[in-house]
N, C-alpha and C positions, 0 to 999 in steps of 0.2 A: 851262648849267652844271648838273651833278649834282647833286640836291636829298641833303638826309639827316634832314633832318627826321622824316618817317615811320617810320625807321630804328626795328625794336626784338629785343630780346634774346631767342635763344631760349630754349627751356625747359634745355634744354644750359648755356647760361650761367649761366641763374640757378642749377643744382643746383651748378653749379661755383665761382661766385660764395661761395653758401651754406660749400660746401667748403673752400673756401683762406680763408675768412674765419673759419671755424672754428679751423681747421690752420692755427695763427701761432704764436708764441714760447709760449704759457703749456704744451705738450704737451712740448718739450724744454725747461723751464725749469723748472716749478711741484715738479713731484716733490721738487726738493733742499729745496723749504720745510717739505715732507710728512714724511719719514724721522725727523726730529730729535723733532717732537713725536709723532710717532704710529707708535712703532718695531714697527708690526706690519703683516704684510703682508695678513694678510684683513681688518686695519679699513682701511688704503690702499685696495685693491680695491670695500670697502663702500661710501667714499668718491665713486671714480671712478664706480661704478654709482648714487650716488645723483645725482650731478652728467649720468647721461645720462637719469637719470630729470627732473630739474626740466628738461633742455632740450627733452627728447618733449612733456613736458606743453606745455612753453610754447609749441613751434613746433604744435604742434594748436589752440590757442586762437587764438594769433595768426591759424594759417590761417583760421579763421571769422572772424574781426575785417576779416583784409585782406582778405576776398572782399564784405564787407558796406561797408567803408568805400573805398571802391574811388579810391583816392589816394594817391600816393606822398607820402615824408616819416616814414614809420615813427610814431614816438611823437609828434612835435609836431605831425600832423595829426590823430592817430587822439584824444589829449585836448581837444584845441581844438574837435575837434565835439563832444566825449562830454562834456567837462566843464567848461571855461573856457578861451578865447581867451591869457591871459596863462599858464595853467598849460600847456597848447601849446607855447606860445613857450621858456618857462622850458625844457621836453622836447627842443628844438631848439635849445636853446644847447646843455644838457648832451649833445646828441647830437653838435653842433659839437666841443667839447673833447673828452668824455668819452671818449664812440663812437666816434669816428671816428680826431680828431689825436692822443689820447694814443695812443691801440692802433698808429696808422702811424708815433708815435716809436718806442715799444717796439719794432715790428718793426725797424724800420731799426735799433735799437741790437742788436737781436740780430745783425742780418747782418753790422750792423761787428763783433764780437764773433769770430763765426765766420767771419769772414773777413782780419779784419785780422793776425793771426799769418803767413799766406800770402803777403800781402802786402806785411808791415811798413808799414803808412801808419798812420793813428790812428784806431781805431774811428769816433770822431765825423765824421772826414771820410767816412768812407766811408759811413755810415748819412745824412748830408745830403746825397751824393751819390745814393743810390739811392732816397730821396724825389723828387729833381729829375729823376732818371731817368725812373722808373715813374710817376709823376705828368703827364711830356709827353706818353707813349704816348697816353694817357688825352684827351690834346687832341684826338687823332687819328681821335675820335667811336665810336660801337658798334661798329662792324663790326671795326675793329683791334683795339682793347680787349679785345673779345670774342673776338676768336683769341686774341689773347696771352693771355688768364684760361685759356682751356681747355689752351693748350699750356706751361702754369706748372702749372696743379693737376694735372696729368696725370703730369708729371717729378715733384712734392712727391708723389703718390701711390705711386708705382712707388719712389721712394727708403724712405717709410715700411713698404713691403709688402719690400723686404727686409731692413732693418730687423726685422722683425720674425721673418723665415724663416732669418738668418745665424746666430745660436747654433746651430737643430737641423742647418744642415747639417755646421758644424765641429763639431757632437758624434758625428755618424755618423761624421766623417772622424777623431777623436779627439784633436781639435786645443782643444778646448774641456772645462771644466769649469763647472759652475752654480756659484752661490753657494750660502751654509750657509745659505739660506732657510728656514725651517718651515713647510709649506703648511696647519697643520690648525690651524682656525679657535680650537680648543680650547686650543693652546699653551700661553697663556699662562692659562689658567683665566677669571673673570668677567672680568679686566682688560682683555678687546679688548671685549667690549660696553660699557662702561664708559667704554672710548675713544672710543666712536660716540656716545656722549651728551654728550660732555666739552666745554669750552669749546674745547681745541686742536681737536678736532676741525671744529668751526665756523667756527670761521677757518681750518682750511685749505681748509676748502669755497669761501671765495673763491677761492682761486689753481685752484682747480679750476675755478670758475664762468667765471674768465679765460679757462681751457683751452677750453672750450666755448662764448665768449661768440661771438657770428658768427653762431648759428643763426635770427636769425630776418632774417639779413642784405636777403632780395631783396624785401622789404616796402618799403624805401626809396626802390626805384625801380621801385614797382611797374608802374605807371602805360608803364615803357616797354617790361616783356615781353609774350609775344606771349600770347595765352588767358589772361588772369589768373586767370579762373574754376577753369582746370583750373593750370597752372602754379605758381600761388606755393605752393599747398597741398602740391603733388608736389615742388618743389624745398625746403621747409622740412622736413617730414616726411622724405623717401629722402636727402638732405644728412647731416640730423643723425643719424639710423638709422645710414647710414653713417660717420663718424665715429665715433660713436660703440663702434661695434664698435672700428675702428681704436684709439680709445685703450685701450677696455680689452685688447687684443692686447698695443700696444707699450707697457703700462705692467708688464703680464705679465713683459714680454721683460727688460725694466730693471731689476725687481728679482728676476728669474728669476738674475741673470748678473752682478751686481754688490752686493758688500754695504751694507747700509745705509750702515756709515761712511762709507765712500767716496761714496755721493750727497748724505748731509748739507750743505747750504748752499751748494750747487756750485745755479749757472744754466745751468752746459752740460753738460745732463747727455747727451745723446745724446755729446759729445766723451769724456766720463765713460767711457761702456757703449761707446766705440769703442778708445781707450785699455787696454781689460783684453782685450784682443781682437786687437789689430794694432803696427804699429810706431807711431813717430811720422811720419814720414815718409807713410805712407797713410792713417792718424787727421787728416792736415793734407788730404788730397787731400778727406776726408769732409765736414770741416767746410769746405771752399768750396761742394762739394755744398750742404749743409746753405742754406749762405748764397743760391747761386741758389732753391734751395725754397722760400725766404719769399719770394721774388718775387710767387708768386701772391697769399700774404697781402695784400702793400703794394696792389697791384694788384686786388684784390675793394674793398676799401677806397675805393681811387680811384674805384670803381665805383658805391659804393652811397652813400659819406658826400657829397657833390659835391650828390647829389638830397635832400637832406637842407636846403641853402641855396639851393639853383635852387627848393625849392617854396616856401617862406622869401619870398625876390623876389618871386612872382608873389602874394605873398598883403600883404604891405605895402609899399606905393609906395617908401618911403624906402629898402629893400634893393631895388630892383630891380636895381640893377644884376647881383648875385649870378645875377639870371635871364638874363644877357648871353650872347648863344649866339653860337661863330666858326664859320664856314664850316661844319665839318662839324659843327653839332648840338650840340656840347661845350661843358657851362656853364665857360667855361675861367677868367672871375674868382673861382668858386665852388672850384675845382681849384687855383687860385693861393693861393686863400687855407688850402687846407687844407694845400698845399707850406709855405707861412711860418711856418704855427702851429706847425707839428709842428717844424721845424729847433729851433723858440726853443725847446720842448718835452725837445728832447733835450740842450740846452745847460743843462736850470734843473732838471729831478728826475732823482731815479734809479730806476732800475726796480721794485724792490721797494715803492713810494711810488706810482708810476703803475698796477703792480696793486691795491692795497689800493683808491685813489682810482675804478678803473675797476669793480673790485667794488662799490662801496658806493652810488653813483652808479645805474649800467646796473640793477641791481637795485632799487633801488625807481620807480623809472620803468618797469620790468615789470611790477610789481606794479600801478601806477595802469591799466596796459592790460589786464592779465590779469582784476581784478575789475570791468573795465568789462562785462564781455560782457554779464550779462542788460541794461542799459541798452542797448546794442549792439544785439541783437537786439530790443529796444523800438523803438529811436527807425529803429533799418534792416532794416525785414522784408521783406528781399529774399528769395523763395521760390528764386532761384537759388544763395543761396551756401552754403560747404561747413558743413555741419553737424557738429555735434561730439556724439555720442552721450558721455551723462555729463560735459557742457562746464563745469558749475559745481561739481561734484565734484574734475572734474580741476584747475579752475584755481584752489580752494581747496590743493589740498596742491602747488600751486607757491608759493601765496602763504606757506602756513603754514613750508615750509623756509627760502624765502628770508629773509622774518621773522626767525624763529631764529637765521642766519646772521649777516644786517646784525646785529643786537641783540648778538651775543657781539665782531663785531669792532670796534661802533663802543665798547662796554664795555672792551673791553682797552686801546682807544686812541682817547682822547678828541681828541687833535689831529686826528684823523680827521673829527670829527665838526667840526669849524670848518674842514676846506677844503671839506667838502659845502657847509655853511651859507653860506659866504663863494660856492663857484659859486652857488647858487641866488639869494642874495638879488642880485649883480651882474645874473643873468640876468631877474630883476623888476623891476632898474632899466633893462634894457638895454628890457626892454618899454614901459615905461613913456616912453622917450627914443622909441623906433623908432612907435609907437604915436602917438604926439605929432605927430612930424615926417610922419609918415604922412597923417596929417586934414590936414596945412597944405600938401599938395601937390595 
């Protein structure tokens, strides 16, 4: 019988992993949160440019971290050796919810979203069907998986790259007109630097932070790609460079060609920018596109959150089973349970509540790993792993915006700050239970 055990990801996957897990709903959704408070378009741009700066930073730290702690499970392994065994764990719940199941409802609510007009069925059917979908492939072990991730990110690339090339060619052909945008930074006199200081400001750097969160996606499962040494550094870093480009392109394109009004508190905004553009009838044909595209989202997801409770298993008796592997390799009780969470997920919030939660969460749990590093390279002086010239430099002004950020959104909304408190403290009892039952086996 064909073993698969061995099986592991190439360097290909993980940058593509990194990719579609980047490129999920907050790219065509976050913008319409953006316009209303911050009605100008070089503090927008300022914005997106600071949101690819805190993700460069990050995925360069991280690259030194996961080459020195050389273990998959992302944040609840890399604290559990750096810091404490229960604040670990606490990292892997929230990586369970946070990371992983809210982000795979969001996607799925968006495909139903952009798909279900096409269709006429009801959004929610169709977003708990494409969990149940993209979620079996994923049973189907690395080698399948891993086609399917590259042959999803490949189509969501090619859709974004024209995307962002269709305005200039309808304006050469003369079928197109820009919007009344003002390009110069000056416009509006101090008032757009004033905006970059401002509280709004701050809080839309979450919905941004959404757009870009993914980057440090292949740290999760490190342990299963091929060279880690050289791999995870090159798929976190060339991932997020690349996106990153990407968004500031098609964020260009968005407010290049549609007026602010118009995006104000709209979630589809790519249906938006396709709309002032085309019929309805081919605006309908875009947004099923659209909806196949998040595939690879759902599908990086499936890929990197699953090793997140498979290392979980093999680290406490009492979740072992989470480390249950079928025929071909695939922690598939690990993949069940993140199918379950996420349907109930899409049934009980709504998405603007799943950003804010998935902001305020993902980011201070960054934060505990990003100021780990001098300890990091104390306690793991491994002369092989990737170095980071000006590593404590750099991971100080990731800490210092993020800071900033969580501080102005959890200040505007105090409810905020009791469903962190309420996942955390659940996640110290969930420790305290798993931990327990764990000694008595």
């Amino acid at each position: 019988m064909k073993t698969f055990i061995n099986q592991k990801y190439s360097s290909s996957v993980a940058i593509n992993v990194v990719i579609a897990n980047m490129i999920g709903t907050g790219v065509f959704t976050s913008l319409g949160y953006q316009t209303g408070s911050i009605p100008s378009w070089f503090s927008i741009m300022i914005l997106w440019s600071i949101g690819a700066i805190i993700s460069f930073f990050g995925a360069l730290v991280y690259s030194e971290i996961a080459t020195r702690i050389k273990k998959s499970g992302g944040e609840y392994k890399y604290l559990s050796v750096v810091y404490a065994p229960w604040l670990g764990f606490v990292a892997g719940w929230v990586s369970f919810i946070v990371g992983f199941a809210a982000p795979i409802a969001a996607v799925a609510i968006a495909i139903g979203d952009y798909t279900s007009n096409v269709f006429s069925i009801d959004s929610s059917l169709i977003a708990s069907a494409m969990i149940l979908i993209i979620g079996s492939v994923h049973l189907f072990g690395i080698k399948i998986g891993g086609l399917f991730q590259i042959i999803a990110t490949r189509f969501k690339i090619l859709l974004i790259l024209i995307l962002i090339i269709l305005p200039f060619i309808l304006m050469l052909s003369g079928d197109f007109s820009r919007s009344s945008i003002v390009f110069n930074p000056f416009s509006n006199g101090v008032n757009d630097f004033k905006l970059i200081f401002s509280s709004e400001f701050a809080i839309s750097l979450v919905y941004v932070c959404f757009a870009y969160s993914g980057w440090n996606a292949s740290i999760y499962f490190s342990e299963k790609i091929e060279n880690p040494r050289r791999n995870i550094p090159f798929s976190l870093i060339i991932g997020t460079l690349f996106v990153s480009i990407l968004y500031l392109a098609l964020n260009s394109v968005f407010l290049f060609s549609v007026e602010f009004e118009s995006l104000t508190g709209k979630t589809d905004i790519a249906n938006v920018f396709l709309s002032s553009i085309f019929s309805e009838k081919i605006t309908s044909i875009f947004s099923l596109f659209f909806g196949l595209a998040l595939f690879s989202s759902l599908s990086s997801l499936f890929i990197a959150g699953p090793s997140v409770l498979d290392t979980m298993g093999k680290d406490y008796p009492f979740l072992n089973f989470l480390n249950k592997k079928n025929k071909f390799s695939s922690p598939y009780i690990s993949i069940i349970c993140f199918m379950l969470f996420s349907i109930l997920m899409i049934q009980t919030a709504s998405f603007d509540l799943i950003v804010r939660y998935i902001g305020v969460c993902l980011s201070f749990f960054s934060i505990l790993v990003v100021i780990s590093l001098p300890l990091v390279r104390k306690k793991f002086n491994d002369k092989d792993a990737f170095i980071l010239p000006f590593g404590n430099a750099i991971a100080m002004v990731f800490v210092i915006i993020n800071s900033w950020m969580i501080f102005h959104l959890v200040y505007s909304d105090y409810n905020m700050l009791k469903y962190v408190f309420l996942t955390l403290i659940l996640g110290v009892i969930f420790y305290i239970l798993t931990n327990y039952f764990s000694k008595q086996k």
